[in-house]
matplotlib code that plots the C-alpha trace (Angstrom):
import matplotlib.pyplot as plt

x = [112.0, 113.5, 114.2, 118.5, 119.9, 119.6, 115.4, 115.2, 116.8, 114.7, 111.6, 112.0, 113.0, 110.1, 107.9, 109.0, 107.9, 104.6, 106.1, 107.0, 106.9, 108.9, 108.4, 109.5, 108.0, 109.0, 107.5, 104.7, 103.6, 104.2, 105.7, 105.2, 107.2, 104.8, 105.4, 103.3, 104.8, 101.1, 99.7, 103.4, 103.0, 105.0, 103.4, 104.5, 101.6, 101.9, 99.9, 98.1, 97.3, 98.6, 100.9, 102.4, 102.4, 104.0, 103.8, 106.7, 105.5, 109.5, 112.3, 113.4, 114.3, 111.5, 111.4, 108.0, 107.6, 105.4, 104.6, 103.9, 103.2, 103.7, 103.1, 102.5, 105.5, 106.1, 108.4, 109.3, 109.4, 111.1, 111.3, 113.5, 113.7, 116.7, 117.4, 120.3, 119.2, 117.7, 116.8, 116.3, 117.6, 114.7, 115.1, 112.8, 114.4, 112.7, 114.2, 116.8, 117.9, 118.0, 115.8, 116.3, 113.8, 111.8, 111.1, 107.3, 106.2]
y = [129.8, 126.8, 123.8, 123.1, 119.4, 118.0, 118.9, 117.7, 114.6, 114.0, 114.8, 112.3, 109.9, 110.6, 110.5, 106.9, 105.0, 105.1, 103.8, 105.5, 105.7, 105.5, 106.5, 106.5, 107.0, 105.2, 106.1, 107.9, 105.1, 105.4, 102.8, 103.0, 100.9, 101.7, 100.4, 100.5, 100.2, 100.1, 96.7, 96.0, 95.6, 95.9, 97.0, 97.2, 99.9, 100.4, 103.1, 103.3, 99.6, 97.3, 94.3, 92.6, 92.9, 91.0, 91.5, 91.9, 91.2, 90.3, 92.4, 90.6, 91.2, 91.5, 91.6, 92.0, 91.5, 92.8, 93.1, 97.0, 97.1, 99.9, 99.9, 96.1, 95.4, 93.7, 94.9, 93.1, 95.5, 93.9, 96.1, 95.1, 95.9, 95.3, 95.4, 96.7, 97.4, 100.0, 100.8, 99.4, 99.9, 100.2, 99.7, 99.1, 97.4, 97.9, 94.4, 94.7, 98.2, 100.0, 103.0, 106.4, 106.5, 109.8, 109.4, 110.9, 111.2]
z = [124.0, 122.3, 123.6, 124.4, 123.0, 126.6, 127.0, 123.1, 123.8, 126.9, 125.5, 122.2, 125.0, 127.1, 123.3, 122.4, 125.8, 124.1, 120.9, 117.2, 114.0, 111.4, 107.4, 104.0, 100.6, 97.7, 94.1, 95.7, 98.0, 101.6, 104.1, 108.1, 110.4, 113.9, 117.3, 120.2, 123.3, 125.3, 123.1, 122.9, 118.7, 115.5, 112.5, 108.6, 106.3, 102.9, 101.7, 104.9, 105.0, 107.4, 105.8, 108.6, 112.2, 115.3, 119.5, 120.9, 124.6, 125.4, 123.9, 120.8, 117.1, 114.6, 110.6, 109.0, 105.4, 102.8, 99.2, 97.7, 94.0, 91.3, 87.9, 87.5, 89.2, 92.8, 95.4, 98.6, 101.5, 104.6, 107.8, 110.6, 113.9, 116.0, 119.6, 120.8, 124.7, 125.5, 122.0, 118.7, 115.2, 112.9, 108.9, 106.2, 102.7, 99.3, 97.2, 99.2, 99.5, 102.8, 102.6, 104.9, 107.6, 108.8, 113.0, 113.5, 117.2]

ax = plt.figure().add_subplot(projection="3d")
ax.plot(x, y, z, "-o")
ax.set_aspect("equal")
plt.show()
């Protein structure tokens, strides 16, 4: 039996007092944006690695930054987190560019 919009809703609700994740790939390499709403952290990985990270003890805007390289070449990966209460509007930028997030639980 599947799960109706209302239970689904509840459930990702329910999922993401603990904290989520959020990721994208970009030629190949992979970028998490991971909060952890138990250490109260923010964390920017590149390719598994973390990059940047912040606490977030009190409800406020974050933006992590980090540098992922391919082929010689440097990007600036910037990742921003965004409060708008009760949630937050998470983004990570590649040089600028907004890139579309995946939400894993």
């Amino acid at each position: 039996m599947g799960l109706n919009h209302p239970e689904k809703a509840f459930l990702e609700e329910l999922m993401s007092l603990t904290g989520d994740r959020y990721i994208v790939t970009y030629e190949g390499h992979t970028i998490e944006l991971v909060r952890n709403n138990w250490n109260k952290t923010l964390k920017l990985l590149i390719d598994g690695q973390e990059v940047a990270s912040a606490k977030r003890i009190l409800p406020h805007d974050i933006s992590l930054t980090g540098v992922l390289e391919h082929n010689g070449e440097k990007h600036t990966v910037v990742a921003k987190s965004i409060i708008h209460f009760p949630s937050t509007e998470d983004t990570i930028f590649i040089d600028g560019q907004a890139l579309p997030l995946t939400k894993i639980n």
